[in-house]
Phi, psi and omega in degrees: 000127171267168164359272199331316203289357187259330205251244178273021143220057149319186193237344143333098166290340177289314188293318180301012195263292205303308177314321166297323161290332162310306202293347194270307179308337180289312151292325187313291176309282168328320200283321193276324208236026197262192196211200195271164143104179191284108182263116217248105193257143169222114161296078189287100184084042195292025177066231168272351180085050147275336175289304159336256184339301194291354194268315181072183183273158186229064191328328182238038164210123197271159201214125178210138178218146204233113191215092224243021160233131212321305176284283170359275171345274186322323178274341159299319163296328186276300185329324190223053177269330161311328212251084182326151144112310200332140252173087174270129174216151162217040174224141161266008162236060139276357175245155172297106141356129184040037202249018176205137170318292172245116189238108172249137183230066170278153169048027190222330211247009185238359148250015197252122160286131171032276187299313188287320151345294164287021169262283195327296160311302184312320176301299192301296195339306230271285176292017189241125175307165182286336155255017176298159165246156150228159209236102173262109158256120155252173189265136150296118194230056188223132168073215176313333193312297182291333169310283161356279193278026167274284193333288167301339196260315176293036169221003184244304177218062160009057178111038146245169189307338195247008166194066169242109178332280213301326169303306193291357173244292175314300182295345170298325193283354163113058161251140143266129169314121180258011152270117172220155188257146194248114197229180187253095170308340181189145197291134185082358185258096178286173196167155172242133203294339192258186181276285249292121194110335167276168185219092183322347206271335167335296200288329181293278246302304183307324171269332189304330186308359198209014189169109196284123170276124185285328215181132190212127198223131165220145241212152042243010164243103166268032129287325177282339172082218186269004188291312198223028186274182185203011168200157188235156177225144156234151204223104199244171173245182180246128160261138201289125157328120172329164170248000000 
């Protein structure tokens, strides 16, 4: 099973609305705040590279994805083998320091356990330029959100961690389960395989140390606030090291 199949062609149609409405907000924001001249974007954990595709070509947008597990990689590549310019790495240090306008990041820091999450952060920090933005989206797994996709996910897979009555009453109530399990997408690349348990507020506490939020948003109704939304964004500046 790829990606995609898990993503924009669930078999789901609301989820493939939702998976779509990330990427589209995600361009939407490049489009809007991107300023003349040669704009130099990194997809930090792209995956199958749909947000790529979806930015499509540009002349006057150099396009890099940051992808560090093999099989990913690999469907990233066949995926953007049309799409001129494109820049597949599964290291970060095949990239420059401060060497990018824009560093996005969806759907990744609500699979990272602790350390590599603040690894993680430390990396957009280290290679996003000094006047740059970075754009982070993740799923709300909290409150109304989380009953709602508890609801749906126990209707898919019964008695798993993520669609287990008692989790699922926690995390409606904001406490989210903090056992939460952990395998390996690739050897050394640890990760969590489920949503259910991460709590974005965790995580802004954790990026404000490296970085001021221009703008926190949430989606796919941004009127509604955190009431029936299912993904939260942030639109950041890197605050700079004392000297």
């Amino acid at each position: 099973m790829s990606y995609a199949d898990l993503t924009v062609d669930d078999p789901n149609p609301l989820k493939r609305w939702i998976q779509g409405r990330r990427y589209s907000d995600a361009v939407r924001v490049l489009r809007e705040t991107r300023g003349a001249g040669l704009t130099r974007v990194l997809d930090f954990g792209t995956g199958d590279g749909e947000f790529l595709r979806r930015v499509g070509y540009d002349p006057a947008i150099q396009l890099t994805g940051y992808e560090p597990t093999p099989a990913l990689l690999e469907e990233a590549k066949r995926k953007l083998a049309r799409l001129p310019g494109v820049i597949l790495v599964d290291k970060l240090e095949h990239l420059k320091p401060e060497a990018f306008d824009y560093v996005f990041c969806m759907e990744v820091f609500e699979h990272l356990p602790e350390k590599e999450a603040g690894d993680a952060i430390e990396a957009i920090w280290w290679h996003l330029a000094p006047q740059g933005l970075a754009v982070v989206g993740v799923p709300h797994e909290l409150f109304i959100p989380a009953l709602l996709k508890g609801i749906f996910r126990m209707s898919r897979r019964y008695g798993a961690f993520d669609a287990g009555f008692r989790n699922i009453i926690a995390a409606t109530s904001g406490r989210a389960p903090s056992e939460r399990p952990v395998s390996e997408l690739a050897p050394g690349v640890n990760y969590h395989p489920h949503h259910l348990g991460f709590d974005f507020r965790l995580l802004e506490r954790r990026m404000l140390k490296r970085f001021k939020v221009i703008r926190r948003w949430f989606s796919p109704f941004p009127p509604l606030g955190a009431f029936l939304n299912v993904e939260v964004y942030y639109l950041l500046r890197k605050i700079p090291d004392k000297p």
